[in-house]
C-alpha positions as CSV (number, residue, x, y, z in Angstrom):
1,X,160.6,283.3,-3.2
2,X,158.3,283.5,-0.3
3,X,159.1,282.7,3.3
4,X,160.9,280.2,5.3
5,X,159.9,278.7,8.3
6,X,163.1,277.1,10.0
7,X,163.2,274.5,12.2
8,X,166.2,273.8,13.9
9,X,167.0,272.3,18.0
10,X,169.9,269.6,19.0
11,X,169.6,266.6,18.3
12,X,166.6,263.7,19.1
13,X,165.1,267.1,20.2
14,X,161.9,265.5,18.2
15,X,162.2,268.6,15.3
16,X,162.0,265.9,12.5
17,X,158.4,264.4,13.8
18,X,157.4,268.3,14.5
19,X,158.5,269.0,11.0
20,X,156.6,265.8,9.4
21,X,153.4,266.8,11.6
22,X,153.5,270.7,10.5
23,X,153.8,269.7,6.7
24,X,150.6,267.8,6.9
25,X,149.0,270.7,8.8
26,X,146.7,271.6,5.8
27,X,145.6,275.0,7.6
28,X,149.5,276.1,7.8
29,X,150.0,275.2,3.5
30,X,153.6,274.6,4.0
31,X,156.1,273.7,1.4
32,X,159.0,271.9,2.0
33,X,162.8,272.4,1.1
34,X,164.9,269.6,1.7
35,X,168.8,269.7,2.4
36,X,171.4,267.9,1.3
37,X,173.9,265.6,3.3
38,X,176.8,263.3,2.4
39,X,176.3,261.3,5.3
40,X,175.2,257.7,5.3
41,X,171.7,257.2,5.2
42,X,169.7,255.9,8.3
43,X,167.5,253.4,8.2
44,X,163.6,254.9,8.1
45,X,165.0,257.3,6.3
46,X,163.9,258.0,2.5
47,X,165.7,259.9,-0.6
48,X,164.1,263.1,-1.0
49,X,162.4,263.3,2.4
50,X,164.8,263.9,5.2
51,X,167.2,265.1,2.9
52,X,169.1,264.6,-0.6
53,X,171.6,261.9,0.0
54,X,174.8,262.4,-2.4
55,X,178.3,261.8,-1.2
56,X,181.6,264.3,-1.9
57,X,182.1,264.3,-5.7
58,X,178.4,265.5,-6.0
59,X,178.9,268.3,-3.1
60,X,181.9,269.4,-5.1
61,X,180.2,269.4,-8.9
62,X,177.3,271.7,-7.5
63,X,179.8,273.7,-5.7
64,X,181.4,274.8,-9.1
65,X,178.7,275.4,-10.6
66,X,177.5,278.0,-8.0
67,X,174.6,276.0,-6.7
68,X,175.3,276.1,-3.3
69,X,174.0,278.5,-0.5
70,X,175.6,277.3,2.5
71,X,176.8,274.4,3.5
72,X,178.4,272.7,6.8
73,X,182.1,270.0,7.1
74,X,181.6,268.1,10.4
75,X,184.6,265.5,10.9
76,X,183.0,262.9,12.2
77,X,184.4,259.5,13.6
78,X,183.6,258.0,10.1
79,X,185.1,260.9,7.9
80,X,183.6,264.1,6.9
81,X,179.8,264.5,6.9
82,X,178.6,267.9,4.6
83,X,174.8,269.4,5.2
84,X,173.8,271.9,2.6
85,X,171.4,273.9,1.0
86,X,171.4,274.2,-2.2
87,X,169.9,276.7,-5.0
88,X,168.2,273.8,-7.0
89,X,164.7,275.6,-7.8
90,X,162.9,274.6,-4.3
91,X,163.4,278.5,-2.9
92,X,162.1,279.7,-6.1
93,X,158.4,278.4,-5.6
94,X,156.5,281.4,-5.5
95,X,155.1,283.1,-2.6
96,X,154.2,279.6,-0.7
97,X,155.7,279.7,2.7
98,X,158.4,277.1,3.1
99,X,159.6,274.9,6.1
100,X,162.9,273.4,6.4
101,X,165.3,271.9,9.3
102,X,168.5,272.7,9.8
103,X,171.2,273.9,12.8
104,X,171.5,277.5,14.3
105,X,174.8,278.0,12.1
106,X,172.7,277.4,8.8
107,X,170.3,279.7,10.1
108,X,173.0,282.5,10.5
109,X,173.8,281.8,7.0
110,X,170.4,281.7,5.1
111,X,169.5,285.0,7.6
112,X,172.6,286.4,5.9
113,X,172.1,285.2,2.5
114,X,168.0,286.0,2.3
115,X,168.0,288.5,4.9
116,X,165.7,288.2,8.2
117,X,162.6,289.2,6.9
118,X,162.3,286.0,4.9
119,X,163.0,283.8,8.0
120,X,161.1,282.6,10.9
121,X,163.5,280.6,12.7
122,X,161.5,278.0,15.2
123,X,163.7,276.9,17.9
124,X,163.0,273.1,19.8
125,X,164.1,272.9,23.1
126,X,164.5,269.3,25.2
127,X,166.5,268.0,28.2
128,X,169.5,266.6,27.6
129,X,169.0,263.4,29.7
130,X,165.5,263.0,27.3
131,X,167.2,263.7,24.2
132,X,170.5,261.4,25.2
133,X,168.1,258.3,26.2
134,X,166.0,259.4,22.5
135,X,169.4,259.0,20.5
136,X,170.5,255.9,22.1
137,X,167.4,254.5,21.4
138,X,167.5,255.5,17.8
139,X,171.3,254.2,17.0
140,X,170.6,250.7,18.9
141,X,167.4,250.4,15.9
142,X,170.3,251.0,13.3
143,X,171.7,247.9,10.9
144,X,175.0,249.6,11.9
145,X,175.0,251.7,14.9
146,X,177.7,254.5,15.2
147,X,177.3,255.1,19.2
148,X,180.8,257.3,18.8
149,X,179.5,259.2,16.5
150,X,175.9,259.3,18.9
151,X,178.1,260.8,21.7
152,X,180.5,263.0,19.2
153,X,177.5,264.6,18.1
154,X,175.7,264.7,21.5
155,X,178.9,266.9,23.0
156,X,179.1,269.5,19.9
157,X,175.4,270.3,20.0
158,X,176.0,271.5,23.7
159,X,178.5,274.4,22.0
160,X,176.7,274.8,19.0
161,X,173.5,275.5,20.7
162,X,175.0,277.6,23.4
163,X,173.5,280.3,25.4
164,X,175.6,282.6,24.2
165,X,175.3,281.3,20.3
166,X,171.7,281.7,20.6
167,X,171.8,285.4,21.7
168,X,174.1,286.5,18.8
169,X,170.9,285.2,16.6
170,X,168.4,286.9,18.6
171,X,166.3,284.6,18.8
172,X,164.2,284.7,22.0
173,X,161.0,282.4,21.6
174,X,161.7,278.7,22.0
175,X,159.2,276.0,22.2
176,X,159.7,273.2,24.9
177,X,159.0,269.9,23.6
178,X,159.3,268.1,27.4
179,X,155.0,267.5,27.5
180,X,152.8,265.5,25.1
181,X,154.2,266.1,21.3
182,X,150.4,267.9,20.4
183,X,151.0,270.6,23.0
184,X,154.4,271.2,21.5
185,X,152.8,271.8,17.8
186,X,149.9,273.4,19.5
187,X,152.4,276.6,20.7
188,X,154.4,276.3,17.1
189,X,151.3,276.4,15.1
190,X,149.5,278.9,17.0
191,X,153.4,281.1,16.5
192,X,153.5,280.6,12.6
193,X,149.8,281.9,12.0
194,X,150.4,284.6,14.2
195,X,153.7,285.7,12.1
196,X,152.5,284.9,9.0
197,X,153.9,287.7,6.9
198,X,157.1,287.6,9.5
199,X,157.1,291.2,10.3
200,X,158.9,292.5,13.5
201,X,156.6,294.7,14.5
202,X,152.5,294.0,15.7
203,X,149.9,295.0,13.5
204,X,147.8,297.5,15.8
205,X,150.4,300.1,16.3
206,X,151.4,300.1,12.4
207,X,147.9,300.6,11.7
208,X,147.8,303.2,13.6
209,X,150.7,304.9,12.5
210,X,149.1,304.5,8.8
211,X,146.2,305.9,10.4
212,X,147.9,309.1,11.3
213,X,149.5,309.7,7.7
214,X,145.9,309.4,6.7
215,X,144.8,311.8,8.9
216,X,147.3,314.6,8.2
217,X,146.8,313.9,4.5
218,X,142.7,314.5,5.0
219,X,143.3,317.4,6.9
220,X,146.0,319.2,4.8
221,X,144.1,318.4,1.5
222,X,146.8,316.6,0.0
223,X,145.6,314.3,-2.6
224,X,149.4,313.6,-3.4
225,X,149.9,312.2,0.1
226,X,147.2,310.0,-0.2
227,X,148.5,308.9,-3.3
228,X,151.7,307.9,-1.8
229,X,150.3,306.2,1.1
230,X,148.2,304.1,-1.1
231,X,151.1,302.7,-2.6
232,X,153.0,302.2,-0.2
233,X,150.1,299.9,1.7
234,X,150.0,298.4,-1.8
235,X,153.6,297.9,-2.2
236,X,154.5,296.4,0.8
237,X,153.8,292.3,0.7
238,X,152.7,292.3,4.1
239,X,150.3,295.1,4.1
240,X,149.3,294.4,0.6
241,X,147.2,291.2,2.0
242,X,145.8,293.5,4.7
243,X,144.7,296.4,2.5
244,X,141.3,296.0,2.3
245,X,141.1,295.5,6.2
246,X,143.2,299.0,7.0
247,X,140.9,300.7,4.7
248,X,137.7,299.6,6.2
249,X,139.1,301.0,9.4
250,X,140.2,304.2,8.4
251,X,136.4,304.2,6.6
252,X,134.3,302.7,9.7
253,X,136.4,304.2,12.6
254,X,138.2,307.8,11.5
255,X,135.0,309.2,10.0
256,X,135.4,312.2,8.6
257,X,133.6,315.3,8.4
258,X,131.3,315.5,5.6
259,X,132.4,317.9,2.8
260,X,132.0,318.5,-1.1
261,X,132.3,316.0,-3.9
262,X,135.7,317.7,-5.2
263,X,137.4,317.8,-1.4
264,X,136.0,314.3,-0.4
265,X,137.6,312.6,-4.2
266,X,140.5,311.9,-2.6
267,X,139.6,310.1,0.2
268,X,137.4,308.2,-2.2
269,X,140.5,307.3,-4.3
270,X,142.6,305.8,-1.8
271,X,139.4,303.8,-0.5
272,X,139.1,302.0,-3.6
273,X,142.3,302.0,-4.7
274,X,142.6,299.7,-1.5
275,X,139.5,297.4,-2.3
276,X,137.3,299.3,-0.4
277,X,133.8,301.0,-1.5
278,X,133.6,304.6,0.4
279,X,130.5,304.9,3.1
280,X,128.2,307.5,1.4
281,X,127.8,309.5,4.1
282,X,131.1,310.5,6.2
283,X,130.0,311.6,9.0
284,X,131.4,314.1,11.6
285,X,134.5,314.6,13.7
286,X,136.7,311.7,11.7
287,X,139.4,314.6,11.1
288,X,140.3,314.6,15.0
289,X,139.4,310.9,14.8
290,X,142.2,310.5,12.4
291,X,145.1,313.4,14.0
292,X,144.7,311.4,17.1
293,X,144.3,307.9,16.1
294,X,140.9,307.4,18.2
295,X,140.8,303.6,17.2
296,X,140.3,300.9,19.9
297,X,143.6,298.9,20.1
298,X,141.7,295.4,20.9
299,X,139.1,296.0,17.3
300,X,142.4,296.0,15.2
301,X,143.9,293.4,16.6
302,X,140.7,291.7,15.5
303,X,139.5,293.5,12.5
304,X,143.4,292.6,10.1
């Protein structure tokens, strides 16, 4: 499976129309993966969409068969309401990075059940006076409007989406959605490009650090070590996509000092075995280059 973008903020926090808006962001190619509920549906709501609508004999079928990943009971004024995700072949498509909403304990489950590499958790903040006149609003457009339900919910977000809830996830970006709704996505969008891959660490200073091993392995002659490094670049799904880019680097900005064909061979190796041609001439002074990671910090931000 690839990665998961996860959407999640209390409710008429406006994370469904920020979901519907960053699907259709063609420059983001987002997949969906829609939940299940056995609440009622709403009205604007569609099967398939929003979520899978099924009701508590077909929660408890895909339960024995093993098909569920996590799921949520919430007693409700009207009986109990289930959310869940379930293994049904949506996480299984590919390597396409996937969007999907949910609540902060979901996220603690799928973080525990993918690990937190594979999630980007996206976090919509509101005030609670907006969000209470939003859901109001919502429930009095309803054929059947379930105001105690409205406030129940209203109350149990404030716990659920407590300080102190939201620092055991360690999460610490959230994205205020109190301005215009395009400002909102503007911040989100810019933060899912930017963590595409979802690495905790920035680029720069693991380039760098790549750029060291490449270094000592230069200076030491080790053709094994270059060996090794190369697959590891090649290995790793984030770095993998960036190969090409690290090598050019090292190749442009660690010169190294020009030496004979059977020395040089494996330098030339790892070049192309990272897509990359090796310059003809290497030209002077790349092995202190290299041992001391002379590389401007602002060119790789821009060069991967």
């Amino acid at each position: 499976m690839g990665k998961i973008v996860y959407l999640m903020g209390k409710s008429s926090s406006g994370k469904d129309t920020i979901y519907r808006q960053l699907l259709q962001d063609d420059s983001l190619h987002l997949k969906k993966i829609v939940p299940y509920t056995t609440r009622p549906q709403r009205a604007g709501e569609a099967e398939g969409v929003e979520y899978y609508f099924t009701d508590e004999a077909g929660f408890q079928k895909m339960k024995a068969r093993g098909k569920i990943i996590e799921d949520r009971a919430y007693h409700t004024c009207y009986g109990i309401w289930r959310y869940f995700t379930a293994d049904d072949g949506q996480l299984a498509d590919g390597e396409n990075t996937q969007i999907m909403i949910g609540t902060l304990e979901a996220y603690l489950k799928l973080k525990d059940y993918f690990g937190e590499d594979k999630l980007l958790p996206v976090m919509i903040e509101l005030d609670d006076g907006i969000r209470l006149q939003r859901a109001l609003k919502r429930e009095m457009e309803q054929e059947n409007p379930k105001y105690e339900e409205m406030c129940r919910r209203f109350l149990a977000d404030s716990e659920d989406f407590s300080e102190e809830n939201l620092e055991k996830t360690g999460i610490s970006r959230r994205f205020s959605n109190a301005g215009t709704l395009e400002e909102c996505l503007t911040e989100i969008r810019q933060f899912i490009k930017e963590k595409k891959g979802f690495t905790n660490f920035s680029t720069a200073p693991f380039v760098i650090s790549i750029s060291r091993c490449f270094g000592y392995c230069i200076i030491k002659r080790t053709s094994s070590g270059l060996i090794r490094l190369s697959k590891f670049i090649t290995s790793c799904s984030w770095l993998s996509s960036r190969a090409s880019a690290i090598a050019r680097i090292i190749d442009n900005f660690c010169p190294i000092e020009r030496c004979s064909s059977s020395s040089s061979l494996p330098y030339k190796k790892f070049l192309y075995s990272l897509g990359v041609k090796p310059c003809e001439f290497i030209t002077r002074n790349a092995l202190k280059a290299c041992s001391i990671c002379v590389i401007p910090y602002r060119l790789l931000l821009t060069s991967i």
